[in-house]
N, C-alpha and C positions, 0 to 999 in steps of 0.2 A: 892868511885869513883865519878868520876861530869863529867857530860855532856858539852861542848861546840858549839853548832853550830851556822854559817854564812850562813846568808840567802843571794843572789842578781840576782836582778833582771837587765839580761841585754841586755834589750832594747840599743838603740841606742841614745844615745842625740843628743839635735841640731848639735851641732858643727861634729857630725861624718857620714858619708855615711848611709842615711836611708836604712837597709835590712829589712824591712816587716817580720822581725822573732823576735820572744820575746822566752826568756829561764828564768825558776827559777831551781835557784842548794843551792842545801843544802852541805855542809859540814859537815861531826856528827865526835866528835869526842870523845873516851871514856878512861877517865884517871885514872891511878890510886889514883892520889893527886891531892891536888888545884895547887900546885905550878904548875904540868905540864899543867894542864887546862890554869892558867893563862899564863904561858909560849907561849900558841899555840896561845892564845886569839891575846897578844901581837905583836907575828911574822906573825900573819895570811895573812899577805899581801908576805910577803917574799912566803908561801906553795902557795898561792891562786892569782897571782899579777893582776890579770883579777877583783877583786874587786875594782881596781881602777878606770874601767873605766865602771863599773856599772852603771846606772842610778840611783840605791838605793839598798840601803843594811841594814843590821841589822847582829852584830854579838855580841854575849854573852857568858858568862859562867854561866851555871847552875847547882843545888844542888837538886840532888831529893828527895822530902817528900815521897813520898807514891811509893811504885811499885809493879806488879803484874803479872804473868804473864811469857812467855816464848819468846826468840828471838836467831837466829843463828849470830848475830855480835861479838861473842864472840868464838866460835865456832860452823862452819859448821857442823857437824856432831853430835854435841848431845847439841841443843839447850837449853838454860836455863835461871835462873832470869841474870839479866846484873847489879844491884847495890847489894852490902851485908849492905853497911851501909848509913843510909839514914838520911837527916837533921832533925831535931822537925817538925812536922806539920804544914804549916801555919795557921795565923788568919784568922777565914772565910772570912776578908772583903780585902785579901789581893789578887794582881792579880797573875798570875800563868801563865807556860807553861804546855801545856798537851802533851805529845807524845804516840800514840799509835801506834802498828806494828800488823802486821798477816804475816803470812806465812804457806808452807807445804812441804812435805816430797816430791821432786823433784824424776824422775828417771822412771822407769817402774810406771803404775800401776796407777799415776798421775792422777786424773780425772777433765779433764779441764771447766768441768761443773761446778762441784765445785768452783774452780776457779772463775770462769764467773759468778755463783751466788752470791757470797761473793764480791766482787768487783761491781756487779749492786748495791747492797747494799749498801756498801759503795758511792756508785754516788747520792744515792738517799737521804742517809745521807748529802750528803753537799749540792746538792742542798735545801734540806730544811731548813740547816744552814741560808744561807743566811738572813741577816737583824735581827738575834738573837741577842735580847738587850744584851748584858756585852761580847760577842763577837767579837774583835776586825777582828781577819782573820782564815781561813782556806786553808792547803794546804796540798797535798798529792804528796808524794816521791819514784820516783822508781829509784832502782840502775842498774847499767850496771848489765848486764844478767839476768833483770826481777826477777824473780823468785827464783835465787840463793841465793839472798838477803833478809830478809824480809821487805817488805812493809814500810812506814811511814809517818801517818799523823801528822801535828804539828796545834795544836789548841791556839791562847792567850786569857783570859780570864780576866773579871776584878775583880772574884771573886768567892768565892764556892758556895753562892747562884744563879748565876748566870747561872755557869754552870752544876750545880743536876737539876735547873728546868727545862732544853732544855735535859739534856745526860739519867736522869734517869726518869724524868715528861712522860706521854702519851704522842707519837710523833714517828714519823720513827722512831730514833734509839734506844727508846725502845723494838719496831718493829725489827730490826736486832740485837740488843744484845740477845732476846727470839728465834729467828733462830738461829742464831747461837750457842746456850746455846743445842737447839733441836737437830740441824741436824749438825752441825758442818761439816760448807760450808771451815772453816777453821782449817788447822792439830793445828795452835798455834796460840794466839793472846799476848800481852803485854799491861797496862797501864803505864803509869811514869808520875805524876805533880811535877813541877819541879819548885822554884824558884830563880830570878836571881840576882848573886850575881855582877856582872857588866854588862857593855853594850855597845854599841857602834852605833852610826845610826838611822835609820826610817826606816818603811816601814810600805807601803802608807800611806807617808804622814806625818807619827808621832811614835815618841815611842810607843812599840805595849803593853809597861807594865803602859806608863802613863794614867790616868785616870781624873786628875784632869778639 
């Protein structure tokens, strides 16, 4: 399977009626082959035509190395890994997408504490992102109906040293992967690093895989 998502951000440009509102949407989408991957990649304006008048976007197809981990995108009801077969590993100096998700068992019983703890954590995770050398952006995704959905942050990185010395080094979110290891604020979490095998776009500002 391979991952495809489009990122955009749509603000207003000059030429259009300033609304004082900014949106980021993700589009994810999960294939069984490349061919359908690159298919969506292709038409994605025809599914999505509101990317046109984005102020910026980024859209890709990507091949996951490594995954771990549990998510209901695949099915609601008995959540589980999302790729069987996954690309060679990359080169440590090679840049990467990171996606991780959380989520829990919805309905009665729910403890929205939990919730509420796991998500300050995660706030506290990105704020301390911020200004992390080989870090290009962070951003976190919620889907229509909250909760129904699992969660997802998407991380670009310019490298595996880069990001073991911030995700596994002393810092917050070593800090929250040992809570959560503990007390499990969350029923399921997921990792997938991901690399891209096209692309298309910037956001902010520049390809988020170039490095040079």
């Amino acid at each position: 399977m391979l991952f495809c998502g489009v990122g955009a951000d749509t603000r207003a440009a000059d030429t259009e009626p300033v609304s004082h509102m900014a949106f980021v949407f993700l589009i994810l989408g999960l294939h069984k082959d490349a061919a359908s991957a690159h298919h969506f990649f292709e038409s994605r304006h025809a599914a999505a035509p509101w990317l046109r008048i984005a102020l910026e976007s980024w859209s890709a197809v990507l091949q996951p190395t490594r995954h771990k981990g549990e998510a209901n995108y695949l099915n609601r009801e008995e959540p589980g890994p999302l790729f069987e077969v996954l690309a060679p590993e990359l080169l440590p100096t090679d840049p990467f997408v990171a996606i991780t998700t959380s989520g829990w068992k919805t309905g009665k019983g729910l403890d929205m504490k939990r919730v509420n703890r796991f998500s300050t954590g995660v706030n506290a995770v990105r704020m301390a992102m911020t200004g992390v050398d080989g870090l290009h952006s962070h951003q976190s995704f919620y889907f229509p109906h909250v909760l129904e959905s699992d969660q997802m942050t998407v991380t670009f990185w310019r490298n595996d040293d880069a990001a073991s010395n911030y995700l596994y080094g002393p810092g917050v979110h070593r800090l929250q992967m040992d809570r959560q290891r503990d007390k499990k604020f969350a029923d399921r979490t997921s990792f997938t690093r991901c690399i891209v095998l096209r692309s298309d776009g910037t956001w902010y500002g520049r390809d988020p895989m170039s490095w040079d």
